[in-house]
KENU-582679 format. One record per atom (N, C-alpha, C, O): chain; y, x, z; residue in one letter; atom name; residue number from 0. Coordinates in nm, 4 decimals. Layout:
N
+---+----------+----------+----------+---+----+-----+
| c |       c2 |       c1 |       c3 | r |  a |   k |
+---+----------+----------+----------+---+----+-----+
| A |        Y |        X |        Z | a | CA | NUM |
...
+---+----------+----------+----------+---+----+-----+
This chain:
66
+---+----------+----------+----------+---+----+-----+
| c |       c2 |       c1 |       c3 | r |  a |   k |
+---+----------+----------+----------+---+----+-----+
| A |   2.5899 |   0.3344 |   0.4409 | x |  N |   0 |
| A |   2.5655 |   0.4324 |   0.3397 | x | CA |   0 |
| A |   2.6104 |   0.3732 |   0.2063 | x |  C |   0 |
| A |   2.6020 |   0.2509 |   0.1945 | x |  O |   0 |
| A |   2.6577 |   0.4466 |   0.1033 | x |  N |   1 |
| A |   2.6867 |   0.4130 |   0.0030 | x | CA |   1 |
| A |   2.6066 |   0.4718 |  -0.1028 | x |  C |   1 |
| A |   2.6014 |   0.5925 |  -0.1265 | x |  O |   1 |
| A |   2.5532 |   0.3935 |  -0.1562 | x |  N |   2 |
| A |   2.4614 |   0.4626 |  -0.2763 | x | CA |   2 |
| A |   2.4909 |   0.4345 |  -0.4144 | x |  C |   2 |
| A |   2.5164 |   0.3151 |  -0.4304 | x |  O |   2 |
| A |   2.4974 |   0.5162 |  -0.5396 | x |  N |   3 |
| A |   2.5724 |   0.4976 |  -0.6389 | x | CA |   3 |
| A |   2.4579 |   0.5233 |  -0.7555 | x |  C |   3 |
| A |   2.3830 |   0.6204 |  -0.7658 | x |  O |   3 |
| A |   2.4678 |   0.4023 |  -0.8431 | x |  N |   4 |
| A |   2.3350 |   0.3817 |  -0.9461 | x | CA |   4 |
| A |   2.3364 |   0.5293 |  -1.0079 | x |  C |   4 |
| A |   2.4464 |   0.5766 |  -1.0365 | x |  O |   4 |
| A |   2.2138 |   0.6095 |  -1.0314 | x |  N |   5 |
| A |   2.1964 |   0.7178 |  -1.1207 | x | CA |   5 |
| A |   2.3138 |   0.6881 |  -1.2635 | x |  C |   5 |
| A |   2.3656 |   0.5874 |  -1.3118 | x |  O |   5 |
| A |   2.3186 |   0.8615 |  -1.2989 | x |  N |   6 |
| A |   2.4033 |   0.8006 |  -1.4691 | x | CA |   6 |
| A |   2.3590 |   0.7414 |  -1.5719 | x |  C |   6 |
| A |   2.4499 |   0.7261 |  -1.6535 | x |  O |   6 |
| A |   2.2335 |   0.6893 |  -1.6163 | x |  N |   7 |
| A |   2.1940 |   0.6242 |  -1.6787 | x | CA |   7 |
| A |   2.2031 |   0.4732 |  -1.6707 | x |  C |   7 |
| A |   2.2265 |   0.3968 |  -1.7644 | x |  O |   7 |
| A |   2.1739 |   0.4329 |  -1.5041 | x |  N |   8 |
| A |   2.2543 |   0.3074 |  -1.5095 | x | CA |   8 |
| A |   2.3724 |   0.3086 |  -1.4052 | x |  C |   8 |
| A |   2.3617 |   0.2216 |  -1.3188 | x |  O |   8 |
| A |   2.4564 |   0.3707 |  -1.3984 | x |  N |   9 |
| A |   2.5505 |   0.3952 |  -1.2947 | x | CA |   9 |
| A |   2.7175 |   0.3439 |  -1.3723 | x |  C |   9 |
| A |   2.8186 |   0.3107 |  -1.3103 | x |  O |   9 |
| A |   2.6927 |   0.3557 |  -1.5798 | x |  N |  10 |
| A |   2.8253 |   0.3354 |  -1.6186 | x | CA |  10 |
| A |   2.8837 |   0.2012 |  -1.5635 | x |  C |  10 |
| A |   2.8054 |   0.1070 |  -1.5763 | x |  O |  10 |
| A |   3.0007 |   0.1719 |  -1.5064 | x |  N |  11 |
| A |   3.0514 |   0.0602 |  -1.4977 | x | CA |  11 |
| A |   3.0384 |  -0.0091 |  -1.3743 | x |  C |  11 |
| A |   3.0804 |  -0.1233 |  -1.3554 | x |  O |  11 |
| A |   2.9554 |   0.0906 |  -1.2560 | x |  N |  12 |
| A |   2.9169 |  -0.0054 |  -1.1704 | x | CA |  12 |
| A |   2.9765 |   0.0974 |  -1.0348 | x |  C |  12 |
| A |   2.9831 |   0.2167 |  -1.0055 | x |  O |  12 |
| A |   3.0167 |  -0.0507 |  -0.9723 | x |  N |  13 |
| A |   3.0876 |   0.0360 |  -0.8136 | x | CA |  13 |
| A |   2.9342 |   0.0878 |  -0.7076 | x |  C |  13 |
| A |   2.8269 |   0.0278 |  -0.7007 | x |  O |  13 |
| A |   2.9695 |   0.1988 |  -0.6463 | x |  N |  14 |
| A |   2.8714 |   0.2422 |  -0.5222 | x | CA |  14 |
| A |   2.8619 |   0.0646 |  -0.4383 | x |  C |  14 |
| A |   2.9422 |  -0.0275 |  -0.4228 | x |  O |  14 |
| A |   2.7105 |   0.0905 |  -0.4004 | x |  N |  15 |
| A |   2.6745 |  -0.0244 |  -0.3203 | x | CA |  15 |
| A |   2.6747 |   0.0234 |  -0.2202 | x |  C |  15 |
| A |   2.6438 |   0.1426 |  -0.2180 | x |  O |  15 |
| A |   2.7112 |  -0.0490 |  -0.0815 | x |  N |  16 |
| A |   2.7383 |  -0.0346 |   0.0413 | x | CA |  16 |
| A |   2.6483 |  -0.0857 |   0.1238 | x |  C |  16 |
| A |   2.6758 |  -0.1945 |   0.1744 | x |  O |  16 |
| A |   2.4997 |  -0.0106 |   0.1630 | x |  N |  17 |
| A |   2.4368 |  -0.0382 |   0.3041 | x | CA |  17 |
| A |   2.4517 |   0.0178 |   0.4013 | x |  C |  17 |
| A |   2.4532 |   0.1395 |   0.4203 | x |  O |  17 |
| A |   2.4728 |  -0.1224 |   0.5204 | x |  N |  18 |
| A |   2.4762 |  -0.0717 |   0.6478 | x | CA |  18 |
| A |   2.3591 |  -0.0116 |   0.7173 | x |  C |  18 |
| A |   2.2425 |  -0.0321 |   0.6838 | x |  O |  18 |
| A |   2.4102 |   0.0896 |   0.8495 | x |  N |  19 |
| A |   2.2397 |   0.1634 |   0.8684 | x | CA |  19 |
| A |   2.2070 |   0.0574 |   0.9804 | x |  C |  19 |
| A |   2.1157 |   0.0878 |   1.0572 | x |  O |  19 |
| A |   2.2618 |  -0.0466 |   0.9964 | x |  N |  20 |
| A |   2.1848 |  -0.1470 |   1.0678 | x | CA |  20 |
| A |   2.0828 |  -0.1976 |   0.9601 | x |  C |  20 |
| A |   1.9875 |  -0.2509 |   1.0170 | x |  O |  20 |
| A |   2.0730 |  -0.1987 |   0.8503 | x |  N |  21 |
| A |   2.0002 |  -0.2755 |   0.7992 | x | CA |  21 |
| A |   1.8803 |  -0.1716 |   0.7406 | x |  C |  21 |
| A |   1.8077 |  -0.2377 |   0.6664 | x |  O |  21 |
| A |   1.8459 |  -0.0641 |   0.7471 | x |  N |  22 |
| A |   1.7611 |   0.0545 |   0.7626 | x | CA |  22 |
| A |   1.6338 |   0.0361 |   0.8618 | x |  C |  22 |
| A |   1.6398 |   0.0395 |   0.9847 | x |  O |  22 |
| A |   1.5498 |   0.0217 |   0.8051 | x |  N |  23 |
| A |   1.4125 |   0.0423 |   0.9284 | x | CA |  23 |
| A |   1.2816 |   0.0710 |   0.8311 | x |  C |  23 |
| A |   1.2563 |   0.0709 |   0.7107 | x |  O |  23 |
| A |   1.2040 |   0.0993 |   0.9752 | x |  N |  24 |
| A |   1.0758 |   0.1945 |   0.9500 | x | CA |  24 |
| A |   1.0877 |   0.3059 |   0.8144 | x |  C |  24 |
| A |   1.0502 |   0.3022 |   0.6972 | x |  O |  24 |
| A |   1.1413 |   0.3781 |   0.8769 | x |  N |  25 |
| A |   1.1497 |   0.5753 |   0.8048 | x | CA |  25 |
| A |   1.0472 |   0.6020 |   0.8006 | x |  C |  25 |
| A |   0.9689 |   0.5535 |   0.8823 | x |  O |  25 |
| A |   1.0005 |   0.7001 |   0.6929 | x |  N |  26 |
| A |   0.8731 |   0.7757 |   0.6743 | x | CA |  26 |
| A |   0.9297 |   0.8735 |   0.6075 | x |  C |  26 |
| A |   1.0380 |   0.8813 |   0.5496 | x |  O |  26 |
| A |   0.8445 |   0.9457 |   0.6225 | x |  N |  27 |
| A |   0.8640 |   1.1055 |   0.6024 | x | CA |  27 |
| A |   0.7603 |   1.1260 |   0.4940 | x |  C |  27 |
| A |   0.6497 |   1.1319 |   0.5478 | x |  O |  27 |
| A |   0.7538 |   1.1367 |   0.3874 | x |  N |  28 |
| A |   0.6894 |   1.1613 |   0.2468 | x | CA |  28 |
| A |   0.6767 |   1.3509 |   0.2204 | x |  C |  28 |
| A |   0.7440 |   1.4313 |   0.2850 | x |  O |  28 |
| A |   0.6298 |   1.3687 |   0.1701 | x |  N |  29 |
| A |   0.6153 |   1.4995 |   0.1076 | x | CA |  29 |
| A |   0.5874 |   1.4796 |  -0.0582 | x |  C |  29 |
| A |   0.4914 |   1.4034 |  -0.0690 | x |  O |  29 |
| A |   0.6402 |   1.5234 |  -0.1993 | x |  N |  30 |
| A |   0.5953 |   1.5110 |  -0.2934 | x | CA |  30 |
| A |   0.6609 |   1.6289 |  -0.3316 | x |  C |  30 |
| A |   0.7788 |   1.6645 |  -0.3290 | x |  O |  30 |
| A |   0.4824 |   1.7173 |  -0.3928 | x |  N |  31 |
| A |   0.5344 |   1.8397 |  -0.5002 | x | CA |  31 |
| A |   0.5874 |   1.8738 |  -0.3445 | x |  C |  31 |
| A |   0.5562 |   1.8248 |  -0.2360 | x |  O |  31 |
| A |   0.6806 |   1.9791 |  -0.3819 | x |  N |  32 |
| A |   0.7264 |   2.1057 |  -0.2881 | x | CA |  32 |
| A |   0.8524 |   2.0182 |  -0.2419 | x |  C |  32 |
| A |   0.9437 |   2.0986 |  -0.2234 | x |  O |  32 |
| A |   0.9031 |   1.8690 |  -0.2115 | x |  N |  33 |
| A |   1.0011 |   1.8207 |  -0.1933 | x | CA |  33 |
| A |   0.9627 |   1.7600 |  -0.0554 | x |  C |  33 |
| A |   0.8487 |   1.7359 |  -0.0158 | x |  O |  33 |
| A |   1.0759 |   1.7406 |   0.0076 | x |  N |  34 |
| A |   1.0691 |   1.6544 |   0.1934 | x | CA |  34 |
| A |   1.1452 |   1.5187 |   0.1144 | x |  C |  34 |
| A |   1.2196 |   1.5033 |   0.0176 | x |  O |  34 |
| A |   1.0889 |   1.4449 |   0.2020 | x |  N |  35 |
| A |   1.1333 |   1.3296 |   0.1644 | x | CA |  35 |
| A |   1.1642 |   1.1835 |   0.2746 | x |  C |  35 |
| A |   1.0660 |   1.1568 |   0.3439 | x |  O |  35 |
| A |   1.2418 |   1.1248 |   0.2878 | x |  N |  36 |
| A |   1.1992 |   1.0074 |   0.3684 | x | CA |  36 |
| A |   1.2265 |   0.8534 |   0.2864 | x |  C |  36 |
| A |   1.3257 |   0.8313 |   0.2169 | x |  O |  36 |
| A |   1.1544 |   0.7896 |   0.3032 | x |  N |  37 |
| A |   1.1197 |   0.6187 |   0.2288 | x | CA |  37 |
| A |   1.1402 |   0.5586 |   0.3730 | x |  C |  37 |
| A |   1.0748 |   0.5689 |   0.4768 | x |  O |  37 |
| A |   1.2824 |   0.4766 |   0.3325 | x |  N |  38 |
| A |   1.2977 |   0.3827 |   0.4307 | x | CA |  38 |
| A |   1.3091 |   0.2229 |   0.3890 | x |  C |  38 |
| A |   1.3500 |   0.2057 |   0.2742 | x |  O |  38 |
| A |   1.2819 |   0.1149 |   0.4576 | x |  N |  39 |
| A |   1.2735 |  -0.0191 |   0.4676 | x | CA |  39 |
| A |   1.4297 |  -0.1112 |   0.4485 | x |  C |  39 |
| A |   1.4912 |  -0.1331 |   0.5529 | x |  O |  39 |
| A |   1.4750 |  -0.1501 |   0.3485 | x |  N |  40 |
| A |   1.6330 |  -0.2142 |   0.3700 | x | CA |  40 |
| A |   1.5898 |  -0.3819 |   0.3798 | x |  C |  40 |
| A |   1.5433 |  -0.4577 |   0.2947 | x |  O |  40 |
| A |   1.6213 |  -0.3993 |   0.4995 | x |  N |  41 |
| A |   1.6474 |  -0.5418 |   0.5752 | x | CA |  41 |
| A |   1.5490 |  -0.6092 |   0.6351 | x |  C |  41 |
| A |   1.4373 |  -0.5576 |   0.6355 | x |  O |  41 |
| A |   1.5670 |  -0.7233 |   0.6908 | x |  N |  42 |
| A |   1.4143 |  -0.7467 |   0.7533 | x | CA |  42 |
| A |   1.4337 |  -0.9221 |   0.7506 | x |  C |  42 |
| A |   1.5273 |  -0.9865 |   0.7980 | x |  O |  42 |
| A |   1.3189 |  -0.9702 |   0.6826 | x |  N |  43 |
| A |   1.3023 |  -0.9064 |   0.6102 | x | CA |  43 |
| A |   1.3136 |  -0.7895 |   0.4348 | x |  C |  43 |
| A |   1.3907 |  -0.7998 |   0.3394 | x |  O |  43 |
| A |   1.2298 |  -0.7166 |   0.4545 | x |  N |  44 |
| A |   1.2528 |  -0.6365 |   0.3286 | x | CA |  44 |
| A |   1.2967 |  -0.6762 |   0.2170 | x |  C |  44 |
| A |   1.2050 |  -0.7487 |   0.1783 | x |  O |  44 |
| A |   1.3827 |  -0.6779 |   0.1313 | x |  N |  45 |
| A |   1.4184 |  -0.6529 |   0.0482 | x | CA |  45 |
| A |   1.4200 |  -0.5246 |  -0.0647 | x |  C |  45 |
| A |   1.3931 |  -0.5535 |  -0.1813 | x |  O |  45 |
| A |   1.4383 |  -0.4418 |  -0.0443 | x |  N |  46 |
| A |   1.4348 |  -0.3124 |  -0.0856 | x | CA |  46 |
| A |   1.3620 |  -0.1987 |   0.0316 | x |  C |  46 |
| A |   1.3556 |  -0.1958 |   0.1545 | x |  O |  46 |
| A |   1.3051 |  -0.0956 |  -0.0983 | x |  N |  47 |
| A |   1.2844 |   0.0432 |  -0.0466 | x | CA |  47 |
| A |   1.3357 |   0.1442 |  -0.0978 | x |  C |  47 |
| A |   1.3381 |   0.1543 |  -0.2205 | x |  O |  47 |
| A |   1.3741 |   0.2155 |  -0.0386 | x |  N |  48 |
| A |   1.5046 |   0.3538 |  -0.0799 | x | CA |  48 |
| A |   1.3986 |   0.4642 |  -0.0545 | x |  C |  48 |
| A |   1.3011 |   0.4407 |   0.0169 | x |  O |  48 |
| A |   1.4197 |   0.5936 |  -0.1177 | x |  N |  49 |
| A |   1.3460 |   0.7251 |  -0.1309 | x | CA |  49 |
| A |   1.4738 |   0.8281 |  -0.1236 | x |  C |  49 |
| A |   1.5422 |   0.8381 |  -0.2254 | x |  O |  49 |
| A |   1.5009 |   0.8871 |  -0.0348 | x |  N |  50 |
| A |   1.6238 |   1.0220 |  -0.0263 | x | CA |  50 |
| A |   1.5567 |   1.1426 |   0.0242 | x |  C |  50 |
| A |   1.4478 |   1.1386 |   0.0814 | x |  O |  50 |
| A |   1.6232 |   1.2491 |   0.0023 | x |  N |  51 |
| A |   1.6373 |   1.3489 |   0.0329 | x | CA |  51 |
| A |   1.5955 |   1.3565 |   0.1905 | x |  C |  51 |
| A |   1.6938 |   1.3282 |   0.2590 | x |  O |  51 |
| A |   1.4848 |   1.3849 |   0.2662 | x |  N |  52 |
| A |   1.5113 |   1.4028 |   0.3349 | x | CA |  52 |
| A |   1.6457 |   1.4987 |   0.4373 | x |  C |  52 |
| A |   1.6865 |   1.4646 |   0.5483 | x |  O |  52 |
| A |   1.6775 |   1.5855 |   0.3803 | x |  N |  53 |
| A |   1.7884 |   1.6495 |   0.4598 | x | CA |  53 |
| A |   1.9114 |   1.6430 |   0.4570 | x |  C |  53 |
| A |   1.9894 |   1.7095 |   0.5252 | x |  O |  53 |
| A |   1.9545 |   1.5043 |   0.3204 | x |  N |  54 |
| A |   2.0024 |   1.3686 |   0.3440 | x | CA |  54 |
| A |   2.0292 |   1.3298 |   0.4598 | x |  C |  54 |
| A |   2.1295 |   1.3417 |   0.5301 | x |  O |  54 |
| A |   1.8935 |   1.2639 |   0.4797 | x |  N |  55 |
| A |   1.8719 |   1.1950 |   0.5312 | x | CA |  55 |
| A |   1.9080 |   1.2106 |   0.6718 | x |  C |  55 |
| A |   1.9810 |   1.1255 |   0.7226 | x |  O |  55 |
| A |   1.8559 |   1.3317 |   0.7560 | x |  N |  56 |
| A |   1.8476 |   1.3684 |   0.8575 | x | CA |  56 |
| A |   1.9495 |   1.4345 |   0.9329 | x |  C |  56 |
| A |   1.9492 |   1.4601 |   1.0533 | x |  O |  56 |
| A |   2.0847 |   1.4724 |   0.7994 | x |  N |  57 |
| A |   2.1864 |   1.4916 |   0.8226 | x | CA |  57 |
| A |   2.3146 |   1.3847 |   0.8526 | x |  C |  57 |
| A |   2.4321 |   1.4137 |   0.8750 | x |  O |  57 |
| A |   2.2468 |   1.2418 |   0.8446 | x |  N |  58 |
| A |   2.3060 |   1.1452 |   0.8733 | x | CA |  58 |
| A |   2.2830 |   1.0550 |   0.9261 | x |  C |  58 |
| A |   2.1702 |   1.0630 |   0.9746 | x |  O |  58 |
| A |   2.3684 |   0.8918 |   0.9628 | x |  N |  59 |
| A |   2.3393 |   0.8610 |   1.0632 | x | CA |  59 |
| A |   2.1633 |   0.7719 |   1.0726 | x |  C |  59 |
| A |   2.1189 |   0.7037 |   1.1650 | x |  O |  59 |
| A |   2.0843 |   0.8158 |   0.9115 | x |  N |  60 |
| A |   1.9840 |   0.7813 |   0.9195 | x | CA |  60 |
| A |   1.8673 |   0.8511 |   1.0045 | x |  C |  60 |
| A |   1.7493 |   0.8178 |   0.9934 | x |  O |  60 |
| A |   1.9160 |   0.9581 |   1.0961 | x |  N |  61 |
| A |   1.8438 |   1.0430 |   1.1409 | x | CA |  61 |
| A |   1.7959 |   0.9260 |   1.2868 | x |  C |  61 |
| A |   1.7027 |   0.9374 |   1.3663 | x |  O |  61 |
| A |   1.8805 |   0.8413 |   1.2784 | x |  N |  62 |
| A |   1.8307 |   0.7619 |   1.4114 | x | CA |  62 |
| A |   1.7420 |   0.6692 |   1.4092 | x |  C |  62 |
| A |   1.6959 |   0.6409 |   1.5198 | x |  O |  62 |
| A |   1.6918 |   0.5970 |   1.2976 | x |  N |  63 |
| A |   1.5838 |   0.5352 |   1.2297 | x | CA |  63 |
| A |   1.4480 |   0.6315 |   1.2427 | x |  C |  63 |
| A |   1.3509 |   0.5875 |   1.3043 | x |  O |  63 |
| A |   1.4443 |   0.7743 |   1.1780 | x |  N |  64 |
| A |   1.2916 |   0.8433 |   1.2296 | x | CA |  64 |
| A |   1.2034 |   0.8263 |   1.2981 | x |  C |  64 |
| A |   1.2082 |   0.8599 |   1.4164 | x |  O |  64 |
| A |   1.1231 |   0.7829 |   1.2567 | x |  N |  65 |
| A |   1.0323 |   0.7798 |   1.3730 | x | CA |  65 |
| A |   1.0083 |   0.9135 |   1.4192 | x |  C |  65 |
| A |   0.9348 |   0.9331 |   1.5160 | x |  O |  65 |
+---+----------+----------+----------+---+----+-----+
């Protein structure tokens, strides 16, 4: 997956490149009227990512779900 800093801090900077091998334990969030999934990057963790669930589920992160 390639994820690209918001525009506030995004001037100047290339999309970062995670692999969905490095993706684990998905959760499925709800906030406000939004779907959501919070997944785990690396193991161990390093980072936690928050997307769209339908993002999410439209790609190859749909195989991580629990």
């Amino acid at each position: 997956m390639f994820l690209r800093p918001g525009h506030l801090f995004g001037f100047g900077h290339e999309p970062i490149f995670i692999p969905w091998c490095e993706f684990y334990q998905a959760r499925r969030k709800k906030f406000l009227l939004s779907n959501l999934v919070s997944v785990n990057i690396g193991s161990p963790k390093v980072a936690e990512i928050t997307l769209a669930a339908q993002v999410f589920e439209q790609s190859e992160g749909a195989k991580v779900l629990n």
